[in-house]
mmCIF file of the protein (N, C-alpha, C, O) and its ligand, coordinates in Angstrom:
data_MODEL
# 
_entry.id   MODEL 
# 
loop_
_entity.id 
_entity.type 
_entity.pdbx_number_of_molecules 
1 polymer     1 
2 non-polymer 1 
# 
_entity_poly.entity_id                      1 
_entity_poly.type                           'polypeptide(L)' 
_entity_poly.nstd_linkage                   no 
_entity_poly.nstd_monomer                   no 
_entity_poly.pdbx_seq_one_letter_code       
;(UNK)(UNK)(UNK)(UNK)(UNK)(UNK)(UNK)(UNK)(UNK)(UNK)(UNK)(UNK)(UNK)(UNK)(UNK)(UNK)
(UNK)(UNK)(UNK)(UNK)(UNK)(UNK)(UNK)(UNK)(UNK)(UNK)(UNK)(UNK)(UNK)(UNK)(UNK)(UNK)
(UNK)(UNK)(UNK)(UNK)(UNK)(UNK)(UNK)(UNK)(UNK)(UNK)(UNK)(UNK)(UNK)(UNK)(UNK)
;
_entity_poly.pdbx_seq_one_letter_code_can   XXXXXXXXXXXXXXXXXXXXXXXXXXXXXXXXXXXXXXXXXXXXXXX 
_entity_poly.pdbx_strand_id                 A 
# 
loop_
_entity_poly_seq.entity_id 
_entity_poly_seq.num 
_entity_poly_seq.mon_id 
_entity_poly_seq.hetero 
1 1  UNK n 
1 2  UNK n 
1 3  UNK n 
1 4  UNK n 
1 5  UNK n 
1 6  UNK n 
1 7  UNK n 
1 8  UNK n 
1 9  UNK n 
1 10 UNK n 
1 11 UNK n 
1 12 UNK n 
1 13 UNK n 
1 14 UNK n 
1 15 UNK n 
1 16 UNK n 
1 17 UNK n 
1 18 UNK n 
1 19 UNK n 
1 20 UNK n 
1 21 UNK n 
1 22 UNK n 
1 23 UNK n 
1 24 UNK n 
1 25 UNK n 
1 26 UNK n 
1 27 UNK n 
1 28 UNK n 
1 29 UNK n 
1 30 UNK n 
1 31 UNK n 
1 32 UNK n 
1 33 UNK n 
1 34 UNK n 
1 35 UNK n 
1 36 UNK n 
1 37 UNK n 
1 38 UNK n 
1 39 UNK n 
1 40 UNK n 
1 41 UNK n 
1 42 UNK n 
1 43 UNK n 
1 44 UNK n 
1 45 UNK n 
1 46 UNK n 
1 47 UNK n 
# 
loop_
_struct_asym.id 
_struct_asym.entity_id 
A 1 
B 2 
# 
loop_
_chem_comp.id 
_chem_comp.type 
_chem_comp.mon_nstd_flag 
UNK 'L-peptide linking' . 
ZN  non-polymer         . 
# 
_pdbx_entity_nonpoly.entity_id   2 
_pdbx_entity_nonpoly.name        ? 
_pdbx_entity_nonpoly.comp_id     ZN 
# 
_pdbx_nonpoly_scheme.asym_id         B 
_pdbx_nonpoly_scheme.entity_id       2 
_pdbx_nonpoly_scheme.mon_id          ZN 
_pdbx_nonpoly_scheme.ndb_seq_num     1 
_pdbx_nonpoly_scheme.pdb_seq_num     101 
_pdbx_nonpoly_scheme.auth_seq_num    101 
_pdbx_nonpoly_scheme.pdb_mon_id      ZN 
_pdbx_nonpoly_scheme.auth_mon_id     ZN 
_pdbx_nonpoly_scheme.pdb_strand_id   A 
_pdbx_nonpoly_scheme.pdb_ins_code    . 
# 
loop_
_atom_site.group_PDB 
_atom_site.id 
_atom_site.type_symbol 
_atom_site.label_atom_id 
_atom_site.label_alt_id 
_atom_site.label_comp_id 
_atom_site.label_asym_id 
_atom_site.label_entity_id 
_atom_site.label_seq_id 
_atom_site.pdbx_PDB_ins_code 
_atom_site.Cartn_x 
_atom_site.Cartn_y 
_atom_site.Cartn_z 
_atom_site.occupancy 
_atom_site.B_iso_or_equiv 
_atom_site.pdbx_formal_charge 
_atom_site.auth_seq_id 
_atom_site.auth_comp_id 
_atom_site.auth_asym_id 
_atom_site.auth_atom_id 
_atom_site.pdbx_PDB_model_num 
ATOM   1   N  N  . UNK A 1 1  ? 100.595 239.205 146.488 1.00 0.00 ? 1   UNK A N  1 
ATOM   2   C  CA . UNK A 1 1  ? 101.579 240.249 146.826 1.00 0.00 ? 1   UNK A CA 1 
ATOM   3   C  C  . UNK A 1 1  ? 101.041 241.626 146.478 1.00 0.00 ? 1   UNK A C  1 
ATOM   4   O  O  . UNK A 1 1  ? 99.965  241.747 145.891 1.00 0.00 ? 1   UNK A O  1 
ATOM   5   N  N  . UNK A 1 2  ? 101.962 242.909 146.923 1.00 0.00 ? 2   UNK A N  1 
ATOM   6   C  CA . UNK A 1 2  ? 101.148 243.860 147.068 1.00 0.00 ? 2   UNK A CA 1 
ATOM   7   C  C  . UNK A 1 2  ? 102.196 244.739 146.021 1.00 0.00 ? 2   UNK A C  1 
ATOM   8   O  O  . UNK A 1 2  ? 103.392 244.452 146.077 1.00 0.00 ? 2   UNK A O  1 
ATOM   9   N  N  . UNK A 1 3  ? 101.778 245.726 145.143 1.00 0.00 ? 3   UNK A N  1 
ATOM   10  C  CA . UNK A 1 3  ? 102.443 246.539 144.742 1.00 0.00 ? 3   UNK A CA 1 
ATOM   11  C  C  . UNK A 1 3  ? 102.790 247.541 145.528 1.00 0.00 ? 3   UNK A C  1 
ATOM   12  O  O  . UNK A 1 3  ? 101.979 248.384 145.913 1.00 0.00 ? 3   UNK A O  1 
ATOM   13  N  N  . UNK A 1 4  ? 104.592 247.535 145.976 1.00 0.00 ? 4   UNK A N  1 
ATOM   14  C  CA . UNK A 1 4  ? 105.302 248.609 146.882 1.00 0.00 ? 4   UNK A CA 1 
ATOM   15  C  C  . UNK A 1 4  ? 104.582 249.817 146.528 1.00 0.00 ? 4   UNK A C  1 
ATOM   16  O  O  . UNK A 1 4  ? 103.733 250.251 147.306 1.00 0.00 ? 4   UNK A O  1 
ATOM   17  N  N  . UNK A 1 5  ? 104.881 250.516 145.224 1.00 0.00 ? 5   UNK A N  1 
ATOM   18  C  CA . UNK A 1 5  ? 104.387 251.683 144.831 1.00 0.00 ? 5   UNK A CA 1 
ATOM   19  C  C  . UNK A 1 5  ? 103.237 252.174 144.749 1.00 0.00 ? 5   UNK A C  1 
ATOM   20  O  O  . UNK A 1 5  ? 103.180 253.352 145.099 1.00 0.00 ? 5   UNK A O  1 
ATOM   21  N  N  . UNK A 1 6  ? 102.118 251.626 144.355 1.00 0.00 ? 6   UNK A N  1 
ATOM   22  C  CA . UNK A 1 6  ? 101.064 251.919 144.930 1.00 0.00 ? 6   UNK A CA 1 
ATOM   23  C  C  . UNK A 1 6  ? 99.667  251.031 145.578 1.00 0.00 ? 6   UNK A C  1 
ATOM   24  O  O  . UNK A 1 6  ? 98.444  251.162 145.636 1.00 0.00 ? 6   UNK A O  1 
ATOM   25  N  N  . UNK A 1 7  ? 100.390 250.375 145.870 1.00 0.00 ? 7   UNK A N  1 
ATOM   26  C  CA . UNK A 1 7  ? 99.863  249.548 147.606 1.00 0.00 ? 7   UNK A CA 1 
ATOM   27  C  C  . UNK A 1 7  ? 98.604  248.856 146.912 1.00 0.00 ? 7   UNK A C  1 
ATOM   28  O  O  . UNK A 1 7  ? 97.683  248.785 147.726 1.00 0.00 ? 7   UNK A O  1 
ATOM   29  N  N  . UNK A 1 8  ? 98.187  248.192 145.357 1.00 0.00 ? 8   UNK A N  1 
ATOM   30  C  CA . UNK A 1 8  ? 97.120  247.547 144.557 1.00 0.00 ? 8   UNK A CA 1 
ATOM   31  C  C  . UNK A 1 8  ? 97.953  246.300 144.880 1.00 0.00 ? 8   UNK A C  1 
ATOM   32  O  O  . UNK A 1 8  ? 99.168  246.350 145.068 1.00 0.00 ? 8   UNK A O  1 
ATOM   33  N  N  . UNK A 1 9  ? 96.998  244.837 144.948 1.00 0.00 ? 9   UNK A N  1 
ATOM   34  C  CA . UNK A 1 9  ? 97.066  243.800 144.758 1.00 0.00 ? 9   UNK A CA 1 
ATOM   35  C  C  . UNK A 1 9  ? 97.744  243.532 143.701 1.00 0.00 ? 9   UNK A C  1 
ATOM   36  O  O  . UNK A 1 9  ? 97.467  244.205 142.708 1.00 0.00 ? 9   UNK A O  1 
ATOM   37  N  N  . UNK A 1 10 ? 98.584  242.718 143.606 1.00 0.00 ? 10  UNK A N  1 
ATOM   38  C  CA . UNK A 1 10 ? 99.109  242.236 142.250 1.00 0.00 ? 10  UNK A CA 1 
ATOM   39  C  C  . UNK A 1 10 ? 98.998  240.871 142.098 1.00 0.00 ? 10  UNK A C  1 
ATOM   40  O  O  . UNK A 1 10 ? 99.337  240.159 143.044 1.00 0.00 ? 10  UNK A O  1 
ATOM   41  N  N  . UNK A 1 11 ? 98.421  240.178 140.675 1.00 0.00 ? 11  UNK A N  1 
ATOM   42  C  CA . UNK A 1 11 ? 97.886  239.458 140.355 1.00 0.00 ? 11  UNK A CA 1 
ATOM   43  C  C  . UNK A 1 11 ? 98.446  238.317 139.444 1.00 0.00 ? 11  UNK A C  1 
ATOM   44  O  O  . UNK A 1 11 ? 98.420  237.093 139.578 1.00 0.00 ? 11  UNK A O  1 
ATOM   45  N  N  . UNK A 1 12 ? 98.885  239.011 138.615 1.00 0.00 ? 12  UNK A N  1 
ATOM   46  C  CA . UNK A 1 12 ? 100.243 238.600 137.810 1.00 0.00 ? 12  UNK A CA 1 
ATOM   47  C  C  . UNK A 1 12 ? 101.591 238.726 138.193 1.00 0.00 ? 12  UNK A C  1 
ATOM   48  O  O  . UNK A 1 12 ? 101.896 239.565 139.041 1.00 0.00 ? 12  UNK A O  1 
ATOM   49  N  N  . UNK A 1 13 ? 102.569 237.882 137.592 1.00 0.00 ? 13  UNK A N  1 
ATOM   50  C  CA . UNK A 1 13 ? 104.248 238.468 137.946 1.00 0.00 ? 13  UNK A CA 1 
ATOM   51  C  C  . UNK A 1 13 ? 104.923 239.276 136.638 1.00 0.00 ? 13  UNK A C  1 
ATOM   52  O  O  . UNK A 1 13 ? 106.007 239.815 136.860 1.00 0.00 ? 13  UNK A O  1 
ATOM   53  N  N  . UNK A 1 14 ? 104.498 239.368 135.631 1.00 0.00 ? 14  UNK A N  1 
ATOM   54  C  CA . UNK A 1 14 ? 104.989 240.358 134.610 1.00 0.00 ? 14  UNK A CA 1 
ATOM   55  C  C  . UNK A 1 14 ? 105.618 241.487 134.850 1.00 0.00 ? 14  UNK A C  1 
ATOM   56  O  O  . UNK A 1 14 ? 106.292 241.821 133.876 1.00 0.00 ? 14  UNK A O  1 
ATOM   57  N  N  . UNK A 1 15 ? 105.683 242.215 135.737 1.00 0.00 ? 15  UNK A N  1 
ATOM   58  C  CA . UNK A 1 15 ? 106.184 243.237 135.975 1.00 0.00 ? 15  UNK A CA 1 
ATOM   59  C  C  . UNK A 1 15 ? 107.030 242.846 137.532 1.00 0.00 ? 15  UNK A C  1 
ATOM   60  O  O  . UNK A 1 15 ? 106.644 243.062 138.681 1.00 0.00 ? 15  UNK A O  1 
ATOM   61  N  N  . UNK A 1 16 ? 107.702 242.506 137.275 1.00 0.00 ? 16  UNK A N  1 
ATOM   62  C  CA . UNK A 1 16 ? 109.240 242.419 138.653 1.00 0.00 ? 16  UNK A CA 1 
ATOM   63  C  C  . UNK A 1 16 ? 110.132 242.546 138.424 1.00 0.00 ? 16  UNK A C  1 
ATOM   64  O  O  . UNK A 1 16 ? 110.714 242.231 137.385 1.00 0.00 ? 16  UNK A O  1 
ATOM   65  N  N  . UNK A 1 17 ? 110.654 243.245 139.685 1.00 0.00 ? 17  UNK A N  1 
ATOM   66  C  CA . UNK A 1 17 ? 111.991 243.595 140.015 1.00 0.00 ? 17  UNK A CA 1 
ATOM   67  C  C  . UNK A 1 17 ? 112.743 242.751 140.953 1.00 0.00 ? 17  UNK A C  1 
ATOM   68  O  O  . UNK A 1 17 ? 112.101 242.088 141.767 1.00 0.00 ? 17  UNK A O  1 
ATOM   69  N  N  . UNK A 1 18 ? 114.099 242.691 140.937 1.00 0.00 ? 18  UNK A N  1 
ATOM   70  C  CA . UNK A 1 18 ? 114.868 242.355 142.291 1.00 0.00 ? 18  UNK A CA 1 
ATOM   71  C  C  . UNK A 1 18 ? 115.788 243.298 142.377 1.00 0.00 ? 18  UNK A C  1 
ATOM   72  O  O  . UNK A 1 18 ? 116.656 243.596 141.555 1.00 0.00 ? 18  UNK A O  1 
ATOM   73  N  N  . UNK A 1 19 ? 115.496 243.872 143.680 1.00 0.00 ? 19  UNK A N  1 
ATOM   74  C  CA . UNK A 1 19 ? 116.554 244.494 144.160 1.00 0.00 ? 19  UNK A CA 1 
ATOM   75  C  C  . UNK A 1 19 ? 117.196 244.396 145.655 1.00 0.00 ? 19  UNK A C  1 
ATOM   76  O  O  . UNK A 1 19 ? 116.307 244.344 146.506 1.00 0.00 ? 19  UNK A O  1 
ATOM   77  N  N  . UNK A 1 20 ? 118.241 244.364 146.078 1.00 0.00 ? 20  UNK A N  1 
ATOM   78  C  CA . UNK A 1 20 ? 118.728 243.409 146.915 1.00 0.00 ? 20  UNK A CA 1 
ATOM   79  C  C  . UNK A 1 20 ? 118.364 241.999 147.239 1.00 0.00 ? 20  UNK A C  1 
ATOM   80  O  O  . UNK A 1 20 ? 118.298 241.717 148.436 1.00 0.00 ? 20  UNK A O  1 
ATOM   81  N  N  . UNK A 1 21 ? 118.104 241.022 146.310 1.00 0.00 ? 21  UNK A N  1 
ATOM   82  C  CA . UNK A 1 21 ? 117.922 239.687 146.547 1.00 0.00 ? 21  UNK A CA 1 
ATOM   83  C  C  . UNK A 1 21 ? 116.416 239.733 146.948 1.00 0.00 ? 21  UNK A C  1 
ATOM   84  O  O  . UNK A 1 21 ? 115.956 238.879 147.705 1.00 0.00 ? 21  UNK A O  1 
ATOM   85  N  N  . UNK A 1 22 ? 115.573 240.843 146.378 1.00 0.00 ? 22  UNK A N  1 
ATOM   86  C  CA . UNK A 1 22 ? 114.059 240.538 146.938 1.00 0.00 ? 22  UNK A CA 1 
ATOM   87  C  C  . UNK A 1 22 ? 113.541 240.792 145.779 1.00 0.00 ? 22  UNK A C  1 
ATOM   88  O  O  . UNK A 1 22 ? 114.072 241.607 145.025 1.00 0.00 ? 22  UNK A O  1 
ATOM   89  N  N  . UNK A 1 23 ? 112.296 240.057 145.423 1.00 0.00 ? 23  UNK A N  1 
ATOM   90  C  CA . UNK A 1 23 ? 111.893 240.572 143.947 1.00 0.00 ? 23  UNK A CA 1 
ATOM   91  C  C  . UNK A 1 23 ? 110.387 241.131 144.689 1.00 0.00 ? 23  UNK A C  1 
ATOM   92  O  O  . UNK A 1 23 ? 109.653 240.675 145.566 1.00 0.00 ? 23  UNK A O  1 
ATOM   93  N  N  . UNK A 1 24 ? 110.377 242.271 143.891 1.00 0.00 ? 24  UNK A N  1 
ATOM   94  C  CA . UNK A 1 24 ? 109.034 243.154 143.838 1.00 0.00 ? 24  UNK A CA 1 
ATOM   95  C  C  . UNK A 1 24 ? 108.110 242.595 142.546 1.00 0.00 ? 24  UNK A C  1 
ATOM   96  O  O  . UNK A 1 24 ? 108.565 242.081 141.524 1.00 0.00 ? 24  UNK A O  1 
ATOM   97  N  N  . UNK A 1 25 ? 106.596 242.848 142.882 1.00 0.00 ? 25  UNK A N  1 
ATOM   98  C  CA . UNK A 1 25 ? 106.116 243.095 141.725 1.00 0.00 ? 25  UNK A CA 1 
ATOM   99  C  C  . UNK A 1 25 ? 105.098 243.985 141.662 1.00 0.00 ? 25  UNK A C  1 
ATOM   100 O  O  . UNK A 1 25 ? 104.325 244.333 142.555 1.00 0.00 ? 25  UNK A O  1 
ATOM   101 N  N  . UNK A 1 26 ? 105.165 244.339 140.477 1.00 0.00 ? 26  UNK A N  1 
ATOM   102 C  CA . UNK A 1 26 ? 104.055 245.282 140.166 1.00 0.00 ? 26  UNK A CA 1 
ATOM   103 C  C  . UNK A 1 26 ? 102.990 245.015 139.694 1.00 0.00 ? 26  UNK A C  1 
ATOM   104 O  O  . UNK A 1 26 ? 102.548 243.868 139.632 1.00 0.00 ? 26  UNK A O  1 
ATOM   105 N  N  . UNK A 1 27 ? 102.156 246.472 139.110 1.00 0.00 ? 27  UNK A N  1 
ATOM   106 C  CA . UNK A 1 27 ? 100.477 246.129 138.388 1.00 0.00 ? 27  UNK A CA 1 
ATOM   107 C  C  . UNK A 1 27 ? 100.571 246.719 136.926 1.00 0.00 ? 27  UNK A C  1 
ATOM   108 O  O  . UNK A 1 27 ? 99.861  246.651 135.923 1.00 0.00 ? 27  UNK A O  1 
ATOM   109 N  N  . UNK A 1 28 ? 101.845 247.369 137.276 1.00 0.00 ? 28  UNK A N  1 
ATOM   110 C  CA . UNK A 1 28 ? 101.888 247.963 135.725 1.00 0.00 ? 28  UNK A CA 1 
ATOM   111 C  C  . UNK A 1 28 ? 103.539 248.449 135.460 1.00 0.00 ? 28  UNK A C  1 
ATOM   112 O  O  . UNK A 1 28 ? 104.232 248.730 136.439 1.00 0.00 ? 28  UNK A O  1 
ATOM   113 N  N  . UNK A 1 29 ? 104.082 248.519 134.113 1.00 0.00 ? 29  UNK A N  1 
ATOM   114 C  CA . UNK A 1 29 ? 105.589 248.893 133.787 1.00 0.00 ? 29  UNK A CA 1 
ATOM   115 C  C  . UNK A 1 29 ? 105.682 250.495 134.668 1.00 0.00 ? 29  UNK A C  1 
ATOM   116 O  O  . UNK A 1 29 ? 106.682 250.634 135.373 1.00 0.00 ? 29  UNK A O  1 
ATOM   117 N  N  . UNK A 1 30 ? 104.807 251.505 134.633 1.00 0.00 ? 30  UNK A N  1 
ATOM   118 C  CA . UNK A 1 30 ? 104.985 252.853 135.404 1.00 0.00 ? 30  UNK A CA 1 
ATOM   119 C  C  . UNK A 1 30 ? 104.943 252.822 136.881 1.00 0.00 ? 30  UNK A C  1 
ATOM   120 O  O  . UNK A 1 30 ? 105.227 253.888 137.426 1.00 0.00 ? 30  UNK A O  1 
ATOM   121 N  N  . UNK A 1 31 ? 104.582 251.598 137.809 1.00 0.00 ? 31  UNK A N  1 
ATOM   122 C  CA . UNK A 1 31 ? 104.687 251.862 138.894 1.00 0.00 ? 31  UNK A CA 1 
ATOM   123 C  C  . UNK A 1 31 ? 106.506 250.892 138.966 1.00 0.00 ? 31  UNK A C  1 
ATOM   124 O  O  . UNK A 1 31 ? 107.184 251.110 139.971 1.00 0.00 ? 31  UNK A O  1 
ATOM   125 N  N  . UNK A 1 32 ? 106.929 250.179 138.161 1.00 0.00 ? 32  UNK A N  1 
ATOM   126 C  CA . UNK A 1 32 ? 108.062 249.442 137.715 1.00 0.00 ? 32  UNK A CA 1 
ATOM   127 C  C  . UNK A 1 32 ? 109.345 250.249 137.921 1.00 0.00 ? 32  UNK A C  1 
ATOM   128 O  O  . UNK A 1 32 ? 110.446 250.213 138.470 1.00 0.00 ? 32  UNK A O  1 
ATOM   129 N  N  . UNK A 1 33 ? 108.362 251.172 136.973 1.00 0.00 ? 33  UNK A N  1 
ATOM   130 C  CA . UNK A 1 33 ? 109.847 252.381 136.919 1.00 0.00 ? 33  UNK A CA 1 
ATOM   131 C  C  . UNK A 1 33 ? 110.153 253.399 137.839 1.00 0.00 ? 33  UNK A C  1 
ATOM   132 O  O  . UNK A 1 33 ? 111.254 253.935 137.963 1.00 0.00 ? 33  UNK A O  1 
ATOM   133 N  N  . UNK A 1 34 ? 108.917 253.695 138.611 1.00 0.00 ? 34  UNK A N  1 
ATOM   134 C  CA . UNK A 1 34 ? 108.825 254.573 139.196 1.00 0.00 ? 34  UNK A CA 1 
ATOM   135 C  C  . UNK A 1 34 ? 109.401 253.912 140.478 1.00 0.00 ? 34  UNK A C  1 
ATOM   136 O  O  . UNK A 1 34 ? 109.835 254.602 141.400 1.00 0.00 ? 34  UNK A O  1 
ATOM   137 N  N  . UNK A 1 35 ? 109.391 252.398 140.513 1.00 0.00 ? 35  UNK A N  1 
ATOM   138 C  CA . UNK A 1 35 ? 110.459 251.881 142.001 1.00 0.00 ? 35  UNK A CA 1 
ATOM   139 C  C  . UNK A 1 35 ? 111.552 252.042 141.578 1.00 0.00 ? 35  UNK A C  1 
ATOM   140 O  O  . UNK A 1 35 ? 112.254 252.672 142.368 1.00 0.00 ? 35  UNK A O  1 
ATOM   141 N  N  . UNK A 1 36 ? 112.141 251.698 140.484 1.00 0.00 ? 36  UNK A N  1 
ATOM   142 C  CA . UNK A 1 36 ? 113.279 251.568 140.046 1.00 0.00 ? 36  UNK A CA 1 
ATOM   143 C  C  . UNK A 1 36 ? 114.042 252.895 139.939 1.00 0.00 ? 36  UNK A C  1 
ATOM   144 O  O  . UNK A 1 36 ? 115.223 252.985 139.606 1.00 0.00 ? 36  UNK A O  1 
ATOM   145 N  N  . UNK A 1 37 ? 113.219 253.932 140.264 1.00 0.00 ? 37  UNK A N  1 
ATOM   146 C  CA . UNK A 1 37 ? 113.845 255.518 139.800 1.00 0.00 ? 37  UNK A CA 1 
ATOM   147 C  C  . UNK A 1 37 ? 114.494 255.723 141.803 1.00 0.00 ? 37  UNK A C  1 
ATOM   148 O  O  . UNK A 1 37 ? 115.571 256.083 142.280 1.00 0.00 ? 37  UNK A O  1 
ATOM   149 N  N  . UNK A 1 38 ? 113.528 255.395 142.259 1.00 0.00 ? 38  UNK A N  1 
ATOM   150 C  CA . UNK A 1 38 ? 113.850 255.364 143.914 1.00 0.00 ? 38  UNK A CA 1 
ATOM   151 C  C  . UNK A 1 38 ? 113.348 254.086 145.037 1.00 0.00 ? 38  UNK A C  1 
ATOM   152 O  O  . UNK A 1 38 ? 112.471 254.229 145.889 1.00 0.00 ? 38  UNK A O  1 
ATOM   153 N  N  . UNK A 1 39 ? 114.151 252.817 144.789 1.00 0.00 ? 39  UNK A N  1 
ATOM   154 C  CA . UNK A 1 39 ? 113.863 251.552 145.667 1.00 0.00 ? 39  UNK A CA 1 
ATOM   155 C  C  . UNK A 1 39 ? 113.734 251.874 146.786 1.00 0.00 ? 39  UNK A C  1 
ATOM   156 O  O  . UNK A 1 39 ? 113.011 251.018 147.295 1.00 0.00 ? 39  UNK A O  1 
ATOM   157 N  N  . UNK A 1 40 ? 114.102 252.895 147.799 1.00 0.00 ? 40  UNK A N  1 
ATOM   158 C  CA . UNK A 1 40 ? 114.637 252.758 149.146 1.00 0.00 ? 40  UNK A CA 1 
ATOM   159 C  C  . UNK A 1 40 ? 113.551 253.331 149.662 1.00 0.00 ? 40  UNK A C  1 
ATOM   160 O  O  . UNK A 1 40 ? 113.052 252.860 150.684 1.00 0.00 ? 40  UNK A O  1 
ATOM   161 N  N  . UNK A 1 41 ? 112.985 254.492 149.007 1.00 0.00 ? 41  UNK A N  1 
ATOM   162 C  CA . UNK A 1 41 ? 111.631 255.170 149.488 1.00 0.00 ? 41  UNK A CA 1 
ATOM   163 C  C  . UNK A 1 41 ? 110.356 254.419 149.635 1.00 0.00 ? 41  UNK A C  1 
ATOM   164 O  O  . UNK A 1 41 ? 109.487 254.610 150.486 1.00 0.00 ? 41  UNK A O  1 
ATOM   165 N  N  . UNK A 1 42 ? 110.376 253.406 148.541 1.00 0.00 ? 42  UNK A N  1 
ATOM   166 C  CA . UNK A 1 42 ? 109.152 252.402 148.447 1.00 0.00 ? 42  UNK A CA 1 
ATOM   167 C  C  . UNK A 1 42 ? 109.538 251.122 149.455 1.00 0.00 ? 42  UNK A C  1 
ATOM   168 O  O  . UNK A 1 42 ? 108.512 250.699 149.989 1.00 0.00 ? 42  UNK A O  1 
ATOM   169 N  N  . UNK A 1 43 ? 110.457 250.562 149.764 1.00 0.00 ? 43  UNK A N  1 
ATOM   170 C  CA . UNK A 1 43 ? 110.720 249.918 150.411 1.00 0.00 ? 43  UNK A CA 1 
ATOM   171 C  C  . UNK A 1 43 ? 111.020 250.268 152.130 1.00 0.00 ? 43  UNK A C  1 
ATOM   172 O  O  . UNK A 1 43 ? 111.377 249.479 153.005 1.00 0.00 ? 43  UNK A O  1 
ATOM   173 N  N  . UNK A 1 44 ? 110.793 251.425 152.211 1.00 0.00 ? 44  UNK A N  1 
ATOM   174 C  CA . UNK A 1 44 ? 110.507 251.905 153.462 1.00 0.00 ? 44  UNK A CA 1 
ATOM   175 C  C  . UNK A 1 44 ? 109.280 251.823 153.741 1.00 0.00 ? 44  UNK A C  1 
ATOM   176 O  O  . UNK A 1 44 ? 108.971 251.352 154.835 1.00 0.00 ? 44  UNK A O  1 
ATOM   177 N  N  . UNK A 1 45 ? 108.276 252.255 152.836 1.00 0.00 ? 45  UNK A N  1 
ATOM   178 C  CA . UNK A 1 45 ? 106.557 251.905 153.426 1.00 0.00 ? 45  UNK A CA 1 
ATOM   179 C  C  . UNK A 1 45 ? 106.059 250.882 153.323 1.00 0.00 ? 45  UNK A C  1 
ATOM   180 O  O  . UNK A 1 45 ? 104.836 250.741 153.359 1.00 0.00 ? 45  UNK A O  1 
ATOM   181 N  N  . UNK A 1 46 ? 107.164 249.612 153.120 1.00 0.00 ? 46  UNK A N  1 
ATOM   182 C  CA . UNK A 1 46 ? 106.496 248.259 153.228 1.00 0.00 ? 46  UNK A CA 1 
ATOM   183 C  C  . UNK A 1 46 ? 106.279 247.882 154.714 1.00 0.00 ? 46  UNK A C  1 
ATOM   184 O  O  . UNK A 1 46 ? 105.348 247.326 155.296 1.00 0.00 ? 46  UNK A O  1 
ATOM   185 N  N  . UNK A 1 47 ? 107.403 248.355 155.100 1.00 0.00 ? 47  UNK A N  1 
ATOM   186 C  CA . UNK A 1 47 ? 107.781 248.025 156.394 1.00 0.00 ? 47  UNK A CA 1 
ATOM   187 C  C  . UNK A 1 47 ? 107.212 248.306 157.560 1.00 0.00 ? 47  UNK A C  1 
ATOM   188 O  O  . UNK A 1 47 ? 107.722 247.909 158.608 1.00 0.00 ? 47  UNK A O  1 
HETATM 189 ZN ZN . ZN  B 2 .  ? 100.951 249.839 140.906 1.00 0.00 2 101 ZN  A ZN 1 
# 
């Protein structure tokens, strides 16, 4: 899986989110927070 926020491979699941019934993951707690500060923006450039 790919980190929404900044588009690195992710390797581990330690760092996830769910938001609307989808879980994200990350590469690190700051790209974590930084979805969590604005989901809708990062989840637009998945798409
Ligand atoms: Zn990241």
């Amino acid at each position: 899986m790919r980190d929404p926020v900044c588009g690195e491979e992710v390797k581990t699941t330690t760092y996830k989110y769910t938001y609307k019934s989808v879980t994200y993951y990350f590469c690190s707690p700051m790209c974590m927070a930084e979805f969590k500060k604005n989901p809708e923006k990062y989840i637009k450039n998945i798409k």
